[in-house]
N, C-alpha and C positions, 0 to 999 in steps of 0.2 A: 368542552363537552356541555359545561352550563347552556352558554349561548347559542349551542344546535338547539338546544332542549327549547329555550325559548322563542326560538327564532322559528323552529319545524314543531309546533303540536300537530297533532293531539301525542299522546298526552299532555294538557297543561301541565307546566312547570312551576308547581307551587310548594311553598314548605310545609312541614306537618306538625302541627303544634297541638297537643295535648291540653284537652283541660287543666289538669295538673301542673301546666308548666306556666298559663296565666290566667287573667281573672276571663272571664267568658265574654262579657263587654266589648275587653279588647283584645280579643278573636274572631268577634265578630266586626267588629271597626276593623281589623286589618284585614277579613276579606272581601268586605264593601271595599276598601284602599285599592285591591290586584281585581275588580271587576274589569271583565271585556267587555262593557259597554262603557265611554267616560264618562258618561250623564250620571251615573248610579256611582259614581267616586264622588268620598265629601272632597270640598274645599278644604284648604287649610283651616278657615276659619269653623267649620263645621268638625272637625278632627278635636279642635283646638275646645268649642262647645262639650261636643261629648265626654271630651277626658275629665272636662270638669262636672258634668253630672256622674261619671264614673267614679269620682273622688270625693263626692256626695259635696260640692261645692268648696270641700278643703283647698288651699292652695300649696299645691305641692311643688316644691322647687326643682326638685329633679324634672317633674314632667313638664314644667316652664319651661326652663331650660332646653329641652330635649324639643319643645314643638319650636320656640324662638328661633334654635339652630335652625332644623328643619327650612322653618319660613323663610331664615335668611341663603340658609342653600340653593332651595329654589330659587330666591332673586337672581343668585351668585350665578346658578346655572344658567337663567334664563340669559341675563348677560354675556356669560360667554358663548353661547350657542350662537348668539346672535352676532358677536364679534367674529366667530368661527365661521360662520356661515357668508359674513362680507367680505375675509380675507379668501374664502373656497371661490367666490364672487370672482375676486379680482383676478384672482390667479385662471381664472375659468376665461376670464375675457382675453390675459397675455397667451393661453394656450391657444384660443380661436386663433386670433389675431398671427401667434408664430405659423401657425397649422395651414392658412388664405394664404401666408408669404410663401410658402415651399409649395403650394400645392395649388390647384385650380377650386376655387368657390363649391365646383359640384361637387368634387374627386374629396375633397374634404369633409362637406356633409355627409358623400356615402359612408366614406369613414367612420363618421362617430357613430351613425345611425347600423355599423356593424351591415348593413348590405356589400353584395357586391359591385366593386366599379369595373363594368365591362367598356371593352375598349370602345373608341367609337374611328369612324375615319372621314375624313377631308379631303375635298373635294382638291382645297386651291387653300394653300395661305402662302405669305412671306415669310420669312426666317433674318432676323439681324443679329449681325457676329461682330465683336468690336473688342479689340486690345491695343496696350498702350505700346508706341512705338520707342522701340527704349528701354524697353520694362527692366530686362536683365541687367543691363547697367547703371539704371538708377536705384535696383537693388542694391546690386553692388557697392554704392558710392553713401547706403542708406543706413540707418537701424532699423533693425527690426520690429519698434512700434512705429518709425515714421514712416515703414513701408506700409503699415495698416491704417495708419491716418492718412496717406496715401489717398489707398484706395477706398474707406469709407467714405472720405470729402468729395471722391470723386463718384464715385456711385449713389453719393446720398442726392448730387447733383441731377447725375440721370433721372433716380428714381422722381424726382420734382418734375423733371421733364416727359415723361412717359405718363405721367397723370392724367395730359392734356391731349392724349391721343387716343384711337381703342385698339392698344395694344397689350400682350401678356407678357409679364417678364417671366423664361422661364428658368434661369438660374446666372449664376455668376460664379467664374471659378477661378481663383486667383485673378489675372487681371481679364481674362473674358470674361464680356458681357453679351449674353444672349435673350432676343425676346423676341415676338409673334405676333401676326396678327392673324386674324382668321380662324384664330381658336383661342381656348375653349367655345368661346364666342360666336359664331359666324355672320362675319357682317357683309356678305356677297364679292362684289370683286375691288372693294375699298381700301382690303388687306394691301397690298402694292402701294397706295398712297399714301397710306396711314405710316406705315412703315419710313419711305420716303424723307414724310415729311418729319419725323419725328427724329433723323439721320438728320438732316439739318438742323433741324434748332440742338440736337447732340454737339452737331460739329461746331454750332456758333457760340455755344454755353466754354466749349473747352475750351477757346479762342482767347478768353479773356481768364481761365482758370489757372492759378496760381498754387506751388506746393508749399507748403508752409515750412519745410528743411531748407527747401531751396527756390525760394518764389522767383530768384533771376531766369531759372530753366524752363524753356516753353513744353507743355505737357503737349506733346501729338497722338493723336489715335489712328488707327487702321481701320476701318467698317467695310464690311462684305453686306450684301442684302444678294437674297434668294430666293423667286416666287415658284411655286411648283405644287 
């Protein structure tokens, strides 16, 4: 309830303090302190000033104290706001970053930016489909983390491979792998080529790919390509 209060004025959200409850000084110092303009807020150091012409120059330990904390709190906060702020940073770059892999660069943006992604359509692209030849049975003969180091080492390959082309990957599912050319992108009728050429250096990479369970056993792929 506080924080609607603060967050949605008018009315401002302030407390109500009585003469009677402090000295007038510092009533009036604390609502120079909650001023909507920052300019008209003291500094600590000016807070710090005041208490002591309030105290008619005494030095009083409790209000030391009490503005010392103060001072160091705001260090304390200013620190972690800022530590706060480059861990939200980073985690902001791994979410981009996961969001570009599943998704097409545009269809991503519109996302964040809360628009809608209306569909679009294609004229002409390629489509490549590729799994491993075998797959069931080198399950079978596997664990099940070395079926995933499997297929990371070997996809982590591809994806090295498909760098060098302009192609899209658009997903990977167990052991299909599938990707595009001609979109999101469109690069005229180079899709077919690109594609192509990117199936060979696939098939030349696996050639010499090796499985880390079983590096005697030669890995084979199956690849379909389909322009339309």
């Amino acid at each position: 309830e506080i924080i609607e209060k603060v967050t949605k004025p008018p009315p401002l959200c302030r407390p109500a303090v009585s003469a009677d409850q402090a000295p007038l000084e510092c009533i009036h110092l604390m609502k120079q302190c909650w001023s909507e303009q920052p300019e008209k807020r003291p500094t600590i150091d000016q807070v710090f000033d005041q208490f002591k012409g309030i105290n008619k120059g005494r030095r009083t330990n409790i209000i030391d104290s009490m503005l010392r904390m103060l001072e160091q709190y705001s260090s304390n906060l200013e620190d972690l706001i800022r530590e706060r702020t480059e861990e939200l940073e980073i985690e902001k770059q791994k979410t981009d970053k996961l969001l570009t892999q599943m998704l097409p660069p545009s269809v991503a943006e519109a996302l964040k930016m809360g628009t809608p992604v209306e569909p679009e359509y294609f004229e002409e692209v390629t489509l490549y489909f590729s799994d491993i030849v075998g797959f069931t049975t080198i399950s079978a003969m596997s664990e099940p983390i070395e079926v995933v180091d499997l297929l990371n080492d070997l996809y982590t390959l591809f994806d090295a491979i498909i760098g060098s082309h302009d192609v899209y990957k658009v997903e990977t599912i167990g052991d299909a792998y599938m990707v595009a050319s001609g979109l999101p992108k469109r690069n005229g009728n180079r899709h077919a080529a690109e594609i192509a050429n990117m199936a060979l250096d696939i098939l030349s990479a696996v050639g010499t790919f090796k499985m880390r369970h079983m590096p005697e056993a030669a890995v084979r792929i199956r690849i379909g390509l389909h322009s339309g």
